[in-house]
VOGU-3710 file (C-alpha; in Angstrom, 3 decimals, decimal comma):
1> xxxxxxxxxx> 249,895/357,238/118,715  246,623/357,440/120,354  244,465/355,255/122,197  241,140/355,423/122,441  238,682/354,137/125,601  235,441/352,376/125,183  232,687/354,020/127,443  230,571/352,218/126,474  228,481/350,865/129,880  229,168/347,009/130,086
11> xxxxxxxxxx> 226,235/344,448/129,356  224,846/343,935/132,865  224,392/348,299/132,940  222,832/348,087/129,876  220,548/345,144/130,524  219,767/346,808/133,734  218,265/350,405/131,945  216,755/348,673/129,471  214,498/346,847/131,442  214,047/349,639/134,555
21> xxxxxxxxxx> 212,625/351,869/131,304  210,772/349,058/129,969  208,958/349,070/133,152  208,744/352,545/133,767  210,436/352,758/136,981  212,441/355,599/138,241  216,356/354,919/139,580  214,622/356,085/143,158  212,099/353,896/142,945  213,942/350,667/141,982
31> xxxxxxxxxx> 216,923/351,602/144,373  213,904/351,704/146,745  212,637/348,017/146,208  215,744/346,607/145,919  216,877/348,343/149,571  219,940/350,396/148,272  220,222/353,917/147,149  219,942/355,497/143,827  223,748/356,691/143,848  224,316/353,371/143,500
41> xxxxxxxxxx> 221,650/352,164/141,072  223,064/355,264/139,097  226,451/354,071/139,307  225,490/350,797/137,852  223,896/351,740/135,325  226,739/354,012/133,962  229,075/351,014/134,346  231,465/352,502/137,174  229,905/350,162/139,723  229,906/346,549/139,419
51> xxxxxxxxxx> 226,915/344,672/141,802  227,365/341,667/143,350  225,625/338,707/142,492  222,795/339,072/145,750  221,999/342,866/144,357  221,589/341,426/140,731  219,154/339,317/141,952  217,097/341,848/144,164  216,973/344,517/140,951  215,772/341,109/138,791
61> xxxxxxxxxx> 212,862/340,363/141,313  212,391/344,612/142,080  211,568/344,468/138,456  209,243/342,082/138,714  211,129/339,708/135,905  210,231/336,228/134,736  212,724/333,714/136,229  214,412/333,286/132,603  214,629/336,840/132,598  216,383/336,925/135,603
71> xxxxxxxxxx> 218,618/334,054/134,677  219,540/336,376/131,768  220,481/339,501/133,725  222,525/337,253/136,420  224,521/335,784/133,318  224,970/339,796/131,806  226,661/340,707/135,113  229,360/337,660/134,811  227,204/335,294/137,411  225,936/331,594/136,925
81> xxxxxxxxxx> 221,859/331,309/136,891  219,997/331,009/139,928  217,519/329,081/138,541  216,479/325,698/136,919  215,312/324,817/133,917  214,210/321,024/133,696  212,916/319,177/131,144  209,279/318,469/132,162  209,705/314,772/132,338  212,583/315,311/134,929
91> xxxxxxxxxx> 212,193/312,865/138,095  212,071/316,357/140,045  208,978/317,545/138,372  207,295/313,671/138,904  204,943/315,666/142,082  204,169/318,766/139,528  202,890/315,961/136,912  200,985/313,947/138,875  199,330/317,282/140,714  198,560/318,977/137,023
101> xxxxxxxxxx> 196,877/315,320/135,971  194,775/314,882/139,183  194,018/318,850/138,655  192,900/318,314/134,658  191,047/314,592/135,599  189,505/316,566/138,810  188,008/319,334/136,774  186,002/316,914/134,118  183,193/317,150/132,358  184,481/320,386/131,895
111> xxxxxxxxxx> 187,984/321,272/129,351  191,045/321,818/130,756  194,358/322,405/129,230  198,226/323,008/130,462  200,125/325,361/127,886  203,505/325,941/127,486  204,247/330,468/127,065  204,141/330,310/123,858  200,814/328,579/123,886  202,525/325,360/123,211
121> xxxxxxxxxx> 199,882/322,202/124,576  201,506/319,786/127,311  198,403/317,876/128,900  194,438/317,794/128,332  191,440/316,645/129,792  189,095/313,970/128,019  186,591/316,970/127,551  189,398/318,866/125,341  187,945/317,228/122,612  185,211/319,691/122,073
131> xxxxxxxxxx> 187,189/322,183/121,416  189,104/320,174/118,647  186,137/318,970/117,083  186,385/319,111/113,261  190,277/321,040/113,454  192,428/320,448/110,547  194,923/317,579/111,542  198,084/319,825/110,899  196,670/322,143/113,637  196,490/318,730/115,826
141> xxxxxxxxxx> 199,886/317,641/114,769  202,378/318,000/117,733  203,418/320,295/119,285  200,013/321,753/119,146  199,695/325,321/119,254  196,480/325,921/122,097  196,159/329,656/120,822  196,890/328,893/117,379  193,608/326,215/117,721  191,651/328,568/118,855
151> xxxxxxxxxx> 191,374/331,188/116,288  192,649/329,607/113,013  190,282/329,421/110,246  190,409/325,911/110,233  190,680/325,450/113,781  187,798/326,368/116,748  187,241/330,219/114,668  184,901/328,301/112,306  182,729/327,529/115,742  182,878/330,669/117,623
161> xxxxxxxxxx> 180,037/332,599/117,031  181,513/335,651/119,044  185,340/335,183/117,407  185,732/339,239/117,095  185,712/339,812/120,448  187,283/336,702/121,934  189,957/336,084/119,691  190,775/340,078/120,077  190,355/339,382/123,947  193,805/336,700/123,433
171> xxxxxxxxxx> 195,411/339,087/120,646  195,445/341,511/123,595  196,492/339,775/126,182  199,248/337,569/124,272  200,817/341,481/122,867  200,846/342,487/126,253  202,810/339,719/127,382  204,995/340,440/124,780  205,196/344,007/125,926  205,978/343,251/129,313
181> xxxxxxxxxx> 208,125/339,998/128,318  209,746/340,803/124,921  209,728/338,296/122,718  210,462/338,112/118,953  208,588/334,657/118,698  205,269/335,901/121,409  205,592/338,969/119,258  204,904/337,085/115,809  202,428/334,763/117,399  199,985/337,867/118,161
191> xxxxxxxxxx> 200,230/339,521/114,787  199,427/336,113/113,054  196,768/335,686/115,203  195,440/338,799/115,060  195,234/338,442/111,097  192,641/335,749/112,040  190,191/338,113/114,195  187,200/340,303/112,542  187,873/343,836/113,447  185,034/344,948/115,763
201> xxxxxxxxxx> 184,031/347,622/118,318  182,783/347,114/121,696  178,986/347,486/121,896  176,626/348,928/124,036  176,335/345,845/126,259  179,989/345,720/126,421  181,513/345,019/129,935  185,086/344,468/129,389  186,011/342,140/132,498  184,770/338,940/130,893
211> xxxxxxxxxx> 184,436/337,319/127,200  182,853/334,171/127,268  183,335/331,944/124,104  180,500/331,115/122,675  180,982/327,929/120,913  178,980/325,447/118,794  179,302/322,059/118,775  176,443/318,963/117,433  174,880/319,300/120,712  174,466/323,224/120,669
221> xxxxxxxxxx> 176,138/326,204/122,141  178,224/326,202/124,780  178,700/329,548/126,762  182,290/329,340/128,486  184,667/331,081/130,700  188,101/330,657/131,346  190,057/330,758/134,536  194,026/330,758/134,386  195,958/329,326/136,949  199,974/329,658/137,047
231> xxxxxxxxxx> 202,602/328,551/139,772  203,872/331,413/141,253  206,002/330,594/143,832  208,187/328,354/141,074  211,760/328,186/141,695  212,171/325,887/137,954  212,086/328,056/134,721  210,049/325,555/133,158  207,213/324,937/135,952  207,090/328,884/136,003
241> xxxxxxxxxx> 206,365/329,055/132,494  203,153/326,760/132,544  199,531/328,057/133,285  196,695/325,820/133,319  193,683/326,891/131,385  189,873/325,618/132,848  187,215/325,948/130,933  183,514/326,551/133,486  180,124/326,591/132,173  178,024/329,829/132,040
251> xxxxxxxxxx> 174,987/328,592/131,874  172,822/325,554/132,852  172,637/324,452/129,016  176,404/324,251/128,847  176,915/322,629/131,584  174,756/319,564/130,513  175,731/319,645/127,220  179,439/318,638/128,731  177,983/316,398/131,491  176,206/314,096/128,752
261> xxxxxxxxxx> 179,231/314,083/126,788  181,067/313,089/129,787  178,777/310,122/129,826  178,650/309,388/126,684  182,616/309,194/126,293  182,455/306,499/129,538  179,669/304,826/127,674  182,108/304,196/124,477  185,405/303,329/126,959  182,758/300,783/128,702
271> xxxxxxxxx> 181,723/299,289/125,467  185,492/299,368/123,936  186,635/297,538/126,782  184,374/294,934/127,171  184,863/294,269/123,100  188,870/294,022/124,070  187,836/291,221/126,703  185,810/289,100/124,334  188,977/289,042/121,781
//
């Protein structure tokens, strides 16, 4: 009778090379960030070391992981995760709420959205509605898809009179999240999208830092860029995961354009309200 003996590294060792290659990092220079040796690293990853739970969390954050991501690798090497995840409307996120409101009321007459990873919507602005103008309802049913909006056919693409290069500008971005992040769902989300997109080349004007979206809308066309802003120092999976997504004029013509709709909107709440009085 013979037996045989798995060697077969365990999960955590596994886990561990697969995302050290993913991110191109040598044994040295992880062991390096993480302040141990390679030896050990090396050890590790062949499965004849097991780390404690402090040196699972210094490789996680060495290799520059999302906070689920880490989460995952702690519960591959046996521990508990080290992080949150709350539902949004938890009473702990109450502060984060009211700060992302006053943030999105603060930046009118100009859009302003908070997206989920996945491009999922969780709050607008007032001034969101010019970039939903004349969308198909099922692309305004919840949960509403921001990136999905923006380059569907019978979305915001229909508008944008530059949608080759901006939409490829988010195809690019969202597949290299998904590069750095893997993600089966991110993953399908980018090749959808990217069936939406003209192919193009970059002219001779082409500069590459910035694509402004050019979009019309009854009053004209708006030139806009797009700042993204994220919580970094997050200690809650979910607060990690949002980034907030301003839209600023480019030009003096834009930025009327949203200013008069800005009054115009107050104009129609004034008028609504007074009508609600009188009945």
């Amino acid at each position: 009778m013979t037996t045989s003996i798995s060697t077969e590294p365990p999960p955590f060792a596994r886990e561990l090379l697969r995302w050290r290659t993913a991110r191109r990092v040598s044994q040295l220079e992880l062991a390096s960030r993480a302040g141990t040796t390679q030896r050990y690293v090396s050890f590790i990853e062949r499965g004849r070391s097991v780390p404690g739970r402090e040196i699972v969390i210094r490789l996680a954050e060495s290799l520059e992981l999302t906070l689920r991501e880490r989460n995952s690798l702690l519960l591959a090497a046996g521990y508990a995760p080290a992080f949150a995840e709350s539902p949004l409307d938890a009473v702990a996120l109450k502060p984060v709420r009211e700060a992302l409101d006053s943030i999105l009321e603060g930046h009118l007459p100009y859009p302003a959205v908070v997206a989920g990873p996945r491009g999922e919507l969780v709050a607008a602005n007032e001034a969101f509605d010019v970039l939903t103008e004349g969308a198909a309802p099922e692309l305004l049913a919840p949960p509403v898809n921001v990136l999905r909006l923006a380059l569907h056919p019978r979305g915001m693409a229909s508008r944008v009179v530059n949608l080759d290069a901006w939409g490829q500008h988010i195809v690019e971005n969202l597949r290299a999240r998904a590069r750095r992040s893997p993600d089966p769902h991110l993953g399908a989300l980018a090749e959808e999208l990217a069936g939406y997109v003209p192919a193009s080349e970059p002219g001779a004007d082409y500069l590459g830092f910035a694509v402004p979206l050019r979009l019309r809308c009854p009053e004209g066309e708006l030139r806009l860029l797009t700042t993204l802003t994220s919580f970094a120092t997050a200690l809650d999976v979910t607060l990690a995961e949002l980034h907030l997504e301003a839209f600023l004029p480019a030009d003096r013509e834009t930025a009327e354009i949203l200013r008069e709709r800005a009054a115009g909107r107050a104009g129609r709440a004034g008028r609504a309200g007074r009508a609600a009085q009188r009945t």
